[in-house]
C-alpha positions as CSV (number, residue, x, y, z in Angstrom):
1,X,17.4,-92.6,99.9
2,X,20.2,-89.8,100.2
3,X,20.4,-90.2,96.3
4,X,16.9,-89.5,95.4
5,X,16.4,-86.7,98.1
6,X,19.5,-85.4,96.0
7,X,18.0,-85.9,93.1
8,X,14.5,-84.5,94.2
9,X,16.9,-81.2,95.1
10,X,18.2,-81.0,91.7
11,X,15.4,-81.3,90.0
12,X,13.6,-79.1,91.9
13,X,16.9,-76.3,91.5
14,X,16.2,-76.8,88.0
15,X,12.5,-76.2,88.3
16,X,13.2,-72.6,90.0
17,X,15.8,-71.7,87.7
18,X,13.2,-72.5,85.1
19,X,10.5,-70.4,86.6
20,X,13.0,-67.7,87.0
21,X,13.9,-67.4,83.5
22,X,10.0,-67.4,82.7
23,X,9.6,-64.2,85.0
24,X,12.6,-62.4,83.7
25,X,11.0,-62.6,80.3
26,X,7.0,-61.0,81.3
27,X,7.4,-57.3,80.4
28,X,5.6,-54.8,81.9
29,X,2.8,-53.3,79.5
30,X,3.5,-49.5,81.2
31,X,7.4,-50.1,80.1
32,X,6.7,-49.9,76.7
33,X,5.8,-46.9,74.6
34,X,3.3,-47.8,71.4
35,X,4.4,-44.5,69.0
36,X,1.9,-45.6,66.1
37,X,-1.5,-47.4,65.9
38,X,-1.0,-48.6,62.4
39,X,1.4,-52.1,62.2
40,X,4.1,-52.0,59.9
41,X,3.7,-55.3,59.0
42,X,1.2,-58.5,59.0
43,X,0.9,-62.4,59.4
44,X,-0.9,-64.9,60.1
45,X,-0.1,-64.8,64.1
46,X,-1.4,-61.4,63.6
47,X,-0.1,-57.3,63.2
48,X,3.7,-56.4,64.0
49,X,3.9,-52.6,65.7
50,X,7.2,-50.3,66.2
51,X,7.2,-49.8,69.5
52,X,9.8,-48.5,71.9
53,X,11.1,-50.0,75.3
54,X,14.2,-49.0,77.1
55,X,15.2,-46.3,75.0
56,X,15.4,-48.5,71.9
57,X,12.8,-49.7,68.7
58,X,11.8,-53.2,69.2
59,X,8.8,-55.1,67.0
60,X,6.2,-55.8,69.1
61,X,3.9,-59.3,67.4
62,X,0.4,-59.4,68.9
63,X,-0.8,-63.1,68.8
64,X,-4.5,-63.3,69.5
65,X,-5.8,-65.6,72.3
66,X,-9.3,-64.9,71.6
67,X,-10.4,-68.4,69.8
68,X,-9.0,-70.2,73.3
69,X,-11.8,-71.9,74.8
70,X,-12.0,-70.1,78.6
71,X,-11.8,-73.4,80.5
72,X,-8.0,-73.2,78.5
73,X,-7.0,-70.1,78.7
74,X,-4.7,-69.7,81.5
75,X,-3.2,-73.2,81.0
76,X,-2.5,-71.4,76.9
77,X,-1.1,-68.4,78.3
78,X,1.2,-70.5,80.4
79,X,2.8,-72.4,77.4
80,X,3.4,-69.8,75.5
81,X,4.7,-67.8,78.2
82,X,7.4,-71.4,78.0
83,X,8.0,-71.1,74.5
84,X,8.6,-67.1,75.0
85,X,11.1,-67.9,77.6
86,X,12.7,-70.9,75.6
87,X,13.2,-69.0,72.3
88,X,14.5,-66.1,74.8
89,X,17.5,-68.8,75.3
90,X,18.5,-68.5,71.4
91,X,21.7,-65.9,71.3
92,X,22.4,-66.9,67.7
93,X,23.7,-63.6,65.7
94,X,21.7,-65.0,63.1
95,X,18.4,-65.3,64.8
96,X,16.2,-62.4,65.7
97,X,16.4,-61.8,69.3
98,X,13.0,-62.2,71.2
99,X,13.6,-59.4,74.3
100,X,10.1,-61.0,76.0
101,X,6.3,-60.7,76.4
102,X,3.6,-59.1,77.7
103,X,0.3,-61.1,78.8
104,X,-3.0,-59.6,78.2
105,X,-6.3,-61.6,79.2
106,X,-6.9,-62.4,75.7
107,X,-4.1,-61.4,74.1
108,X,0.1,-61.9,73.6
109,X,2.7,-59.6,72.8
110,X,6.1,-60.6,71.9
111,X,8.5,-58.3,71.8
112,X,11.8,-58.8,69.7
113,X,14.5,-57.3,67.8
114,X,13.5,-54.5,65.1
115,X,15.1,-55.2,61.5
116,X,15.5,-52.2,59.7
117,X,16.4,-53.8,56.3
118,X,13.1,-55.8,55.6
119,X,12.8,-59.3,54.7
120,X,14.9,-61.4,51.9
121,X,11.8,-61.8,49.7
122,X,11.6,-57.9,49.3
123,X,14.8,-58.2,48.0
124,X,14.7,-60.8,45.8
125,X,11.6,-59.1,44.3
126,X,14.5,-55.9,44.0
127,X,17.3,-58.0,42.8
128,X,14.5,-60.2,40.4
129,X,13.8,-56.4,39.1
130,X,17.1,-55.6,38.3
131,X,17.5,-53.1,40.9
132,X,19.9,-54.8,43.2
133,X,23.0,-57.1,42.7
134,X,22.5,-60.8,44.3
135,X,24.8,-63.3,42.7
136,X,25.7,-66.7,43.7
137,X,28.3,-65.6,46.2
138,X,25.4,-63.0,48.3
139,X,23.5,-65.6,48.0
140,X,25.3,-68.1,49.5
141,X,26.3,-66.1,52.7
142,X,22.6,-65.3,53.2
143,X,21.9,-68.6,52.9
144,X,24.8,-69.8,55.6
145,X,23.5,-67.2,57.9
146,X,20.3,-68.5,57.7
147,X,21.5,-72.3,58.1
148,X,23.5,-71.0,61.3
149,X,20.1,-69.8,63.1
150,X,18.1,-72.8,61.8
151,X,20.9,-75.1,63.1
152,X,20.7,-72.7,66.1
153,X,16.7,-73.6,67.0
154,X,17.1,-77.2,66.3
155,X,20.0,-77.2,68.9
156,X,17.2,-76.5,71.6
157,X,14.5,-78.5,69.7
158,X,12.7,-75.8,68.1
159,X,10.7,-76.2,65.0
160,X,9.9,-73.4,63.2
161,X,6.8,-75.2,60.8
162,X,7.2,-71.6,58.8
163,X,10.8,-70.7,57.2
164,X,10.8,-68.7,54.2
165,X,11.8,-65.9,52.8
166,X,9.3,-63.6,53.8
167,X,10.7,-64.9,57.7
168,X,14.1,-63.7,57.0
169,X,14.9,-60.2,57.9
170,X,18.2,-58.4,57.0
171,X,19.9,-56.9,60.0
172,X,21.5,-53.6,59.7
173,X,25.1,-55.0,58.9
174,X,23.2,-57.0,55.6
175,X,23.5,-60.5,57.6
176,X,20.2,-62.6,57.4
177,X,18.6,-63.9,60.7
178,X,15.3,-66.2,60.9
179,X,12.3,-64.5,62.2
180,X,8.5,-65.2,62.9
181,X,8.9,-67.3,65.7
182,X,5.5,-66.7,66.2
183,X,4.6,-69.8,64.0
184,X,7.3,-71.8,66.3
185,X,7.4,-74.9,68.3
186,X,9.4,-77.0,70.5
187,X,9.3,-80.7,69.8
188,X,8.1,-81.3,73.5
189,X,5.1,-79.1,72.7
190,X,1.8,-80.0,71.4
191,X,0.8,-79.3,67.8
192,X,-2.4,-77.3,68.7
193,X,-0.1,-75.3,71.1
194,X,2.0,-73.6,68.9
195,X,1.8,-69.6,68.3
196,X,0.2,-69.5,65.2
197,X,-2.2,-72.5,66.3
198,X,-3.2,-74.2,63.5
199,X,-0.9,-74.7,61.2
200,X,1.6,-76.7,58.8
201,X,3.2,-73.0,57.5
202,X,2.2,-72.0,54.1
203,X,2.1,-74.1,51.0
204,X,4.4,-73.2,48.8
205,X,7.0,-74.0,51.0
206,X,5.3,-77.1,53.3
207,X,7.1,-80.5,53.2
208,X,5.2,-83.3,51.1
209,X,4.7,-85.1,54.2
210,X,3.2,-82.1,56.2
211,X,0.5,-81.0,53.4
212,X,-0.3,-85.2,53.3
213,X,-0.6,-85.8,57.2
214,X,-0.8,-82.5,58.7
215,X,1.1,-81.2,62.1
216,X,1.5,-84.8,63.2
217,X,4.3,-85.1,60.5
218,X,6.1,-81.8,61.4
219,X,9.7,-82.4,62.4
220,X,13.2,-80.6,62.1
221,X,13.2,-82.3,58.7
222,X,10.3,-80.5,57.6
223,X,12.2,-77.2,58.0
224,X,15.0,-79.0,55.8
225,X,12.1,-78.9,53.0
226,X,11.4,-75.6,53.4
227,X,14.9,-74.2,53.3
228,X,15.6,-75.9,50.0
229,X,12.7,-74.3,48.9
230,X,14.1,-70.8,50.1
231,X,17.8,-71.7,48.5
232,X,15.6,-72.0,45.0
233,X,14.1,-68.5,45.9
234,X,17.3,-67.0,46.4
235,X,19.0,-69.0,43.2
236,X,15.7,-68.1,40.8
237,X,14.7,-64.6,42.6
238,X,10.7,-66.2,41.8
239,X,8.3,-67.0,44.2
240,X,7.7,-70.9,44.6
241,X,5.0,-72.4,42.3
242,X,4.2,-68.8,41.3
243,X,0.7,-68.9,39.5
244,X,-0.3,-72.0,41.1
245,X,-3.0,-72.4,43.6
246,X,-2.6,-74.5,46.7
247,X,-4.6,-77.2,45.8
248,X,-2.5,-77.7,42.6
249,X,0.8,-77.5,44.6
250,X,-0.7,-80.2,46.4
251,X,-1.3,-82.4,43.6
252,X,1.8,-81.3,42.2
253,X,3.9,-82.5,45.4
254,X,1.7,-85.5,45.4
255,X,3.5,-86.6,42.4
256,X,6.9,-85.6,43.9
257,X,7.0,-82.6,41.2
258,X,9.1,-79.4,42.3
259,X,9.7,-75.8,41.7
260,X,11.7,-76.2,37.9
261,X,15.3,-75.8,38.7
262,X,17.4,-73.8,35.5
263,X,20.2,-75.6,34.2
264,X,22.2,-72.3,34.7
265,X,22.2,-72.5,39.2
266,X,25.9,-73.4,40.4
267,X,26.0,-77.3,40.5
268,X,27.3,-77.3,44.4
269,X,24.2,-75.3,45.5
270,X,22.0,-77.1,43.2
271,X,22.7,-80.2,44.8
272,X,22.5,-78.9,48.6
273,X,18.7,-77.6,47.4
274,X,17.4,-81.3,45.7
275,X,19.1,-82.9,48.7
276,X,17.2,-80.7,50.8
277,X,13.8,-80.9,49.5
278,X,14.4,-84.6,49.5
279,X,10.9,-87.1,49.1
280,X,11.7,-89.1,52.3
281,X,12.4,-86.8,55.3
282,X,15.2,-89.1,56.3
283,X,16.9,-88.3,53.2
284,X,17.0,-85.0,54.1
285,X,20.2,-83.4,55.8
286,X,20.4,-82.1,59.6
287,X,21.2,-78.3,59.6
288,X,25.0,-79.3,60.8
289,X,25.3,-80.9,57.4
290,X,24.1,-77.8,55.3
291,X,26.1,-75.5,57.5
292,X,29.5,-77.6,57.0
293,X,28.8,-77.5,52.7
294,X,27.5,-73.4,52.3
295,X,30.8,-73.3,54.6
296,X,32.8,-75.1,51.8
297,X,31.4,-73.5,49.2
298,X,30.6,-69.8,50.1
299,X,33.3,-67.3,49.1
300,X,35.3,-66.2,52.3
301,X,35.1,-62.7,51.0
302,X,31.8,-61.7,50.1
303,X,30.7,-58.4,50.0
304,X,27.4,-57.7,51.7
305,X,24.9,-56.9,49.4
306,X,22.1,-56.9,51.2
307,X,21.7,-53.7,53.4
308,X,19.2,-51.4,55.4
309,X,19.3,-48.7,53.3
310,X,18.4,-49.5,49.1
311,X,21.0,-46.6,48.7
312,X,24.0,-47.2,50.7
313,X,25.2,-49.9,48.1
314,X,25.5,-47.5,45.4
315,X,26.7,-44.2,47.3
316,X,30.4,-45.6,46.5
317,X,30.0,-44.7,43.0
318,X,30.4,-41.1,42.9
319,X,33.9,-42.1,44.2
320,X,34.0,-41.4,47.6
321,X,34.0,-44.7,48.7
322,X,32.1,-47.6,50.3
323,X,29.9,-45.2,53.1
324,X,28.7,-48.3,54.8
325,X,32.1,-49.4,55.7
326,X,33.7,-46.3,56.8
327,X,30.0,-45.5,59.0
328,X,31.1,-49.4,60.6
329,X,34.4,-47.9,61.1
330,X,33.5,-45.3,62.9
331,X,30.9,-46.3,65.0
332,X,33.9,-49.5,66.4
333,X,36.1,-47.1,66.9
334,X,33.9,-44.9,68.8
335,X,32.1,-47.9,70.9
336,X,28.4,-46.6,69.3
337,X,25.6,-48.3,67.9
338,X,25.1,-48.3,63.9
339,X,22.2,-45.4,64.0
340,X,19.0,-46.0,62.2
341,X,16.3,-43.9,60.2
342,X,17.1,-40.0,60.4
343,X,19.9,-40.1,62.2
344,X,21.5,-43.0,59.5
345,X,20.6,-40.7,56.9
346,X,22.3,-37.5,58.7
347,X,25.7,-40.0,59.4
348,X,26.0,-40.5,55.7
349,X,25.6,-37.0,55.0
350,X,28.3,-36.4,57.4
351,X,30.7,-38.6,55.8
352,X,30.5,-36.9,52.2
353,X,33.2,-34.7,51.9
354,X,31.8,-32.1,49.1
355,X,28.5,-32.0,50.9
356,X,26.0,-33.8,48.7
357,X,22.7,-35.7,50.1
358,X,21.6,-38.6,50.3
359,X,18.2,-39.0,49.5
């Protein structure tokens, strides 16, 4: 009897220390200053708005409650509020940091850490253009960033149903960190409970098995699919089954067909991608796996490429040197933060010793 009164206590610490966390993590809507009225950006969850809280720019995602039947709306509120507060755990360098929520009557906000540098697929449409460098070694690192967050939220049994490129932002040091957790859900959650509510994540990059059988098939294996599908992106530059429409990816997945693969990608990372994007999900790798091989095979020193500002990689070649570096430099030595918009723009001027601007 002692034992299970013990137990009883345990459980019930636990049960406080999870109702604490989910406190900690409601934001109060007067804290938070909304500076614009247009978003910056858009999804299927709904609009992402600049907004500032605590002296700082966060992203702000506004997830619509409004199709919630009202007999189900507080019991909603209250699992989201969960998964807020679970994905709040995640302190993965390579995951964007959700800060908390606020909770409306009909609506969510989620606020999170602000990327300055955009998502990868902007940048593969740059580097697909010409304009930016991305070769195999960039690309790797990207992709081993992006394997450490994934691995990351499967650690605490978090599916994300929605990882592309267009979910990968670059963080001001060029490193890539999954994002939209707005489409995400943990495994002990119900399928019609997730964020973005009805979905198996978008087409081109859906597991076989997802677009067959629906949410019911989602897994951490799906995800697996859908990041071979993102190391193709970052290998090709395209966009998956460009030109197709989703009805003839489906038929084309039907018949276990996949993006076409040039004979020119690097053999090691070729192999990763097919094993990947594997037919059977238990084929597929777990993301400790695919974080042990990009480890093997991406270059230990790879420049960053990828960076907030389109400039900053080519302000080295007037000969003054690598700007980006020297701006790190400073700022560790000081014990400041890396600045952002106007005032990145003025630190660069700064460090130009003959004066010249940088646009």
């Amino acid at each position: 009897i002692d034992g299970k009164i013990a137990a009883l206590g345990a459980k019930k610490t636990v049960q406080e220390r999870r109702d604490e966390r989910l406190s900690s993590m409601e934001i109060d809507d007067r804290n938070v200053t909304w500076h614009e009225d247009a978003p910056f950006a858009h999804g299927s969850y709904g609009a992402v708005y600049r907004v500032m809280y605590e002296g700082r720019i966060v992203a702000a995602k506004k997830v619509s409650l409004r199709d919630v039947p009202q007999n189900a709306l507080e019991s909603t509120k209250k699992e989201y509020q969960k998964e807020v507060a679970l994905m709040g755990e995640l302190r993965s360098q390579n995951t964007v940091q959700i800060i908390g929520a606020i909770t409306r009557p009909y609506e969510l906000v989620i606020l999170m850490e602000y990327c300055e540098g955009g998502d990868l697929r902007g940048h593969l449409n740059k580097a697909r253009a010409g304009e930016v460098d991305f070769g195999h070694g960039a690309q790797c690192k990207v992709l081993l960033e992006v394997s450490y967050g994934m691995r990351s939220l499967h650690e605490k049994s978090i599916i994300h149903k929605d990882l592309k490129s267009a979910n990968i932002l670059i963080g001001n040091d060029g490193s890539g960190k999954v994002a939209d957790f707005g489409g995400s859900q943990s495994n002990s959650m119900s399928s019609s409970m997730s964020l973005k509510g009805s979905g198996v994540g978008t087409v081109r990059w859906a597991a076989p098995e997802v677009l067959e059988n629906g949410v019911k098939a989602l897994s951490t294996k799906a995800d697996v699919y859908s990041f071979g599908i993102v190391i193709w992106e970052c290998a090709t530059k395209k966009i998956p089954w460009e030109g197709k429409t989703d009805m003839q990816i489906s038929r084309a997945m039907i018949k276990e067909q996949r993006p076409e693969v040039d004979d020119s990608m690097e053999k090691d990372l070729r192999a990763l991608m097919e094993h990947c994007w594997s037919e059977d999900p238990k084929d597929r790798p777990h993301f400790d796996e695919i974080v042990k091989r990009l480890e093997a095979i991406t270059p230990t020193k790879t420049k960053t490429v990828l960076r907030t500002s389109s400039n900053v990689s080519s302000v080295s070649e007037d000969g003054t040197g690598d700007l980006w570096e020297r701006l790190k430099a400073d700022c560790e030595a000081t014990g400041s933060d890396i600045p952002v918009g106007d005032d990145l723009v003025m630190a660069f001027e700064g460090l130009f010793l003959d004066g010249d601007d940088v646009e």
